[in-house]
C-alpha positions in Angstrom: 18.6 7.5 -5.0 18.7 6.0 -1.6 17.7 7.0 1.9 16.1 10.1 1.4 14.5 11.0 5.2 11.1 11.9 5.3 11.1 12.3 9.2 13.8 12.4 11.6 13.6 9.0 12.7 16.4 7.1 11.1 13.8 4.5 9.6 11.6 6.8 8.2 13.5 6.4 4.8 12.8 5.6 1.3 14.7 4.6 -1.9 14.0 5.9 -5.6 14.3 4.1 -8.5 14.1 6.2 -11.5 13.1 5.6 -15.2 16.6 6.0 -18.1 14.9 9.5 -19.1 11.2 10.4 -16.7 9.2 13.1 -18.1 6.2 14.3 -15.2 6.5 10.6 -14.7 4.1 9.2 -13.0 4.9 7.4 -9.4 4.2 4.2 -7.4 4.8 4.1 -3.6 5.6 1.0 -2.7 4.8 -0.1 1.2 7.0 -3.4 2.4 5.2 -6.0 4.7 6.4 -7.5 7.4 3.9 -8.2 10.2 4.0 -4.8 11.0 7.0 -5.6 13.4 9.7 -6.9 10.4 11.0 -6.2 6.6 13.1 -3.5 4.5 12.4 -1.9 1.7 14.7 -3.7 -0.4 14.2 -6.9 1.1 13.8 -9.8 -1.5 10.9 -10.0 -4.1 9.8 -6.5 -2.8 11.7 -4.3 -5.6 13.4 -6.3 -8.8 10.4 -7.7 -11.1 8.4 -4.5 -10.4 11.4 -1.9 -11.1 12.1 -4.3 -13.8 8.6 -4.0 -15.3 7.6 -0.4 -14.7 10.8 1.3 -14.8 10.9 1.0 -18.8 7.2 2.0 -18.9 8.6 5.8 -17.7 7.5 4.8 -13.8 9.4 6.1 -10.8 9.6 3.3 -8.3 9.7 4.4 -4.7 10.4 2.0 -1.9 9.7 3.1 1.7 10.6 2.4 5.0 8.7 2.8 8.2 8.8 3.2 12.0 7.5 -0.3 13.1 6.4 -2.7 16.2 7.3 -2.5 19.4 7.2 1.1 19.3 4.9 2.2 16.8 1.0 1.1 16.4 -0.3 0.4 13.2 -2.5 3.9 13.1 1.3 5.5 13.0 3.0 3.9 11.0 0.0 4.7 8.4 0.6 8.1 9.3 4.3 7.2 8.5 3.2 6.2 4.8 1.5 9.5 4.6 4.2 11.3 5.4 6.2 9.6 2.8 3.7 10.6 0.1 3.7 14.2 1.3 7.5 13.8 0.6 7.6 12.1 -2.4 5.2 14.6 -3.9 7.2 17.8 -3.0 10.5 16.0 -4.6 8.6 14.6 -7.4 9.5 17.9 -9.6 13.6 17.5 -9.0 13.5 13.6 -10.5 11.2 14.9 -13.2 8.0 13.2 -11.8 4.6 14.4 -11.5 3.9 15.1 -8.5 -0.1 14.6 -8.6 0.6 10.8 -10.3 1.4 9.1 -7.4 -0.4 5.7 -6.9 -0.1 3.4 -3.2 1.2 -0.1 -3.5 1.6 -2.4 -0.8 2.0 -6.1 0.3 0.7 -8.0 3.6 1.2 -5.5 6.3 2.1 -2.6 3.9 -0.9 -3.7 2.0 -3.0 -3.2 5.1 -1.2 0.5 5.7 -1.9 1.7 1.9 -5.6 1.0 2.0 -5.7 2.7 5.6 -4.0 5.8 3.8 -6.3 5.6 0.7 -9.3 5.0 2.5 -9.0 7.8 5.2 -8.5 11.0 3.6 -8.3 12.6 7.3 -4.7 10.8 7.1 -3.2 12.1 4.0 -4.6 15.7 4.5 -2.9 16.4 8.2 0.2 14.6 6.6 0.1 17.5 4.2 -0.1 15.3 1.3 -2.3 15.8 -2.0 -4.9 13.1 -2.4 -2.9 10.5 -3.9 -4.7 8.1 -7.1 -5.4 5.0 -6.3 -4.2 1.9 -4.2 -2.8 -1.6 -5.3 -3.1 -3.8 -1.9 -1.3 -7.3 -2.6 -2.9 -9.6 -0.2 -4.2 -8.0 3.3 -6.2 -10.2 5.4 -6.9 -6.8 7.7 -8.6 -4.7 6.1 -11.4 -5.5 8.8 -9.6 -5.0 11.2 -12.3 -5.9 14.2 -13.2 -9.1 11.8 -9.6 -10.5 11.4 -9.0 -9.4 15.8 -12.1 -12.4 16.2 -10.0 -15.2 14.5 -6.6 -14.0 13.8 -5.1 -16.3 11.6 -1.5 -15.4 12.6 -2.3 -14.4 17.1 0.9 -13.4 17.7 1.9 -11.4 14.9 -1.9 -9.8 15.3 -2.3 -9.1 18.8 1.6 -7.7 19.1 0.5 -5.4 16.0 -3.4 -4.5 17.0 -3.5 -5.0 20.6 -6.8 -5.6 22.8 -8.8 -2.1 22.2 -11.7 -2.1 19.7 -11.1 1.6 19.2 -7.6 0.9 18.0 -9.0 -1.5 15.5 -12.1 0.4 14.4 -8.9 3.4 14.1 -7.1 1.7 11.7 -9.6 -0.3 9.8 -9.9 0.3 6.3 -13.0 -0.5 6.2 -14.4 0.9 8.9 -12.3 4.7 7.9 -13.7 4.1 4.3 -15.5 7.2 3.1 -16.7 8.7 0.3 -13.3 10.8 -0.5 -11.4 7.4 -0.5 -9.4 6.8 -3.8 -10.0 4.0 -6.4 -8.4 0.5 -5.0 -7.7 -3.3 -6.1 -7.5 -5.8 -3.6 -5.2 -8.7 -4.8 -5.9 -11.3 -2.9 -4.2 -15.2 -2.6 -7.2 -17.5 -3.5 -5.1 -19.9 -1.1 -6.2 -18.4 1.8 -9.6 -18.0 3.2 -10.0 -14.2 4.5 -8.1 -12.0 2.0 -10.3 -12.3 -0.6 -13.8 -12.4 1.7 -12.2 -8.7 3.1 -12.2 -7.3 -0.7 -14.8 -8.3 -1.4 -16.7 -6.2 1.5 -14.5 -3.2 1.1 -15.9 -3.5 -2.2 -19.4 -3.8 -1.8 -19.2 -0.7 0.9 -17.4 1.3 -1.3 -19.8 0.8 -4.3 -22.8 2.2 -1.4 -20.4 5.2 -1.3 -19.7 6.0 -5.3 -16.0 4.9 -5.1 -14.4 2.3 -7.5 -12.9 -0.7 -6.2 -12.7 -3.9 -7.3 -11.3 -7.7 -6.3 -8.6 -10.0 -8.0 -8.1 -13.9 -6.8 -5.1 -15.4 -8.0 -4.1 -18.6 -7.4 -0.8 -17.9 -5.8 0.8 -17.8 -2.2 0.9 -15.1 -0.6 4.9 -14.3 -1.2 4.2 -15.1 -4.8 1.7 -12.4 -4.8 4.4 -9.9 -4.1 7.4 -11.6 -5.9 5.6 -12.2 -9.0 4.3 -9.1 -9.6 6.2 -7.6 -12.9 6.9 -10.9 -14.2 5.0 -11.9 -17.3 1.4 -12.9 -16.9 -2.1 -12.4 -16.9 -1.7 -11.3 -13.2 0.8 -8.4 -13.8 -1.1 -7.5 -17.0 -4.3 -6.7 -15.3 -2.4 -4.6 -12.5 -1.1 -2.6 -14.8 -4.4 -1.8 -16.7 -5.2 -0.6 -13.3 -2.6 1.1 -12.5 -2.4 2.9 -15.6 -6.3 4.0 -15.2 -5.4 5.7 -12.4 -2.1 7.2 -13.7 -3.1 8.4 -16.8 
């Protein structure tokens, strides 16, 4: 099913991809990266091994779109993602989907915006969303956001996405909007790089001071592989998907 609107903004769009015969399916939201500034939701390596995987499994596979840099700060388009799961749960019912089975799952940027939205309930709730069950974040090196703003590895693409005000970055921080009412997450992280995994692990260790369930999964691969792999056979996939289907069940 493509380009259902959420919003009235022409990129605030997402497509579905449904199961041969869903019954109260259960649903994965799928956020693209991009820099914040870049990508679609059917851009290569973001949809086929994943549809391919979890479609068979009785999944629905949703695929968003987003209102992006220059015109819309990070904080917004998270807000956009909300708004998408608000949607997605109201139209659940019509593809035969369960509406309170919907799980985040993003890459890069998108990765960054799904743990924002699981992480801050205050976002989900004004978007009118129910609180969704868990998050799958495929290698964000900002979920500390003030941390990464020190030595951003990519300046550019950081500073055009973040700009110059610690209140913007404290605002759309994961970890620094990480409360007790945040949902379960896994932060798969490229073992290539140096600051995804360090940032799991300390969303991690501040969500175990807070009672919520989170935990951190290296993997030797780049950080495209990360996101194109993903449904493909492997220990990798294998171990998202016990995940996933903890919090779907």
């Amino acid at each position: 099913i493509r380009e259902v609107a959420y919003g009235d903004d022409p990129r605030q769009r997402y497509d579905v991809y449904l199961p041969a015969q869903p019954q109260r399916a259960p649903v994965i939201l799928f956020v693209h990266g991009g820099g914040w500034a870049n990508g679609n939701k059917d851009n290569p390596g973001v949809v086929e091994n994943k549809a391919a995987y979890w479609l068979p499994k009785g999944y629905v596979l949703v695929s968003i779109n987003y209102r992006m840099r220059p015109d819309t700060a990070p904080i917004d388009q998270a807000r956009d993602v909300a708004r998408a799961l608000a949607d997605v749960q109201k139209r659940a019912p019509s593809w035969k989907a369960e509406p309170a089975n919907v799980l985040l799952m993003g890459h890069s940027a998108g990765a960054h915006l799904a743990a924002l939205v699981g992480a801050s309930p205050t976002l989900w709730r004004e978007a009118g969303a129910t609180r969704p069950r868990g998050v799958v974040s495929l290698d964000s090196g900002a979920l500390d956001v003030p941390q990464t703003m020190q030595r951003p590895p990519l300046p550019g693409i950081y500073q055009r996405a973040f700009g110059d005000d610690r209140n913007d970055w404290i605002a759309a921080s994961p970890y620094h909007q990480l409360t007790r009412d945040a949902v379960p997450m896994l932060f798969v992280c490229s073992s290539r790089r140096k600051d995804a995994c360090p940032q799991g692990r300390a969303m991690v260790d501040k969500a175990k001071t807070l009672g919520v369930p989170m935990e951190v999964l290296p993997e030797d691969l780049s950080h495209g592989e990360v996101n194109r792999d993903l449904g493909l056979p492997s220990g990798y996939t294998s171990i998202v998907d016990a995940f996933v289907r903890k919090q779907l069940q």
